[in-house]
C-alpha positions in Angstrom: 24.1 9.6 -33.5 22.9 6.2 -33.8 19.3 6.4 -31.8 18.5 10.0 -33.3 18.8 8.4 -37.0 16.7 5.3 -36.1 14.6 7.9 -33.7 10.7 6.7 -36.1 11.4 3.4 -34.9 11.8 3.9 -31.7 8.4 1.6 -31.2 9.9 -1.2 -32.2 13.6 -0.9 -30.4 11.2 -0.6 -27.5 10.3 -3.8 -27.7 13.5 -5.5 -27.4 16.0 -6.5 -24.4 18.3 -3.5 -23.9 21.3 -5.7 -25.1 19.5 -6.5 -28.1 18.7 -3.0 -28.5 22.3 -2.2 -28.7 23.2 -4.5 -31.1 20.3 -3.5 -33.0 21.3 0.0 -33.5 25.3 -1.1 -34.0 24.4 -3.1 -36.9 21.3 -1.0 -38.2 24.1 1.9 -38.7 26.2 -0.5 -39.9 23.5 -1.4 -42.7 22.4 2.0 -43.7 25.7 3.6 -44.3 27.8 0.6 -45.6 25.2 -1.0 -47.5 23.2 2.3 -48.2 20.2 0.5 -48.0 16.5 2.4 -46.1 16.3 3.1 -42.5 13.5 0.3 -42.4 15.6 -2.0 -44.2 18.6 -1.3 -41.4 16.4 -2.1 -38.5 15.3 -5.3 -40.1 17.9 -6.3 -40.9 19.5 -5.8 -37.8 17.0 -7.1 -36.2 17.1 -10.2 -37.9 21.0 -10.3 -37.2 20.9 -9.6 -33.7 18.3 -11.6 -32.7 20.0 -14.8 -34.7 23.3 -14.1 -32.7 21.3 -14.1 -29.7 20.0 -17.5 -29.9 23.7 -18.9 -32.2 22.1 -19.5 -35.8 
């Protein structure tokens, strides 16, 4: 379910490690239905999140 909603942005998850990727998705669903917030605003987020828990910030 997870890569068909975030399908437009599929540019960007491109672009990252595939375990990054993953994460990405987890938490971008995590965003957009818990926190109802935009699609665009999931994947930055998650983004952001993933990528900080990659490198322990």
């Amino acid at each position: 379910m997870t890569e068909h909603l975030f399908n437009v942005y599929k540019h960007r998850l491109n672009a990252l490690d595939e375990n990054i990727r993953t994460l990405v998705l987890k938490y971008a669903e995590e965003f957009y239905v818990h926190d109802k917030c935009t699609k665009a605003e999931a994947i930055d987020r998650a983004i952001a999140k993933a990528e900080m828990k990659k490198r322990k910030l």
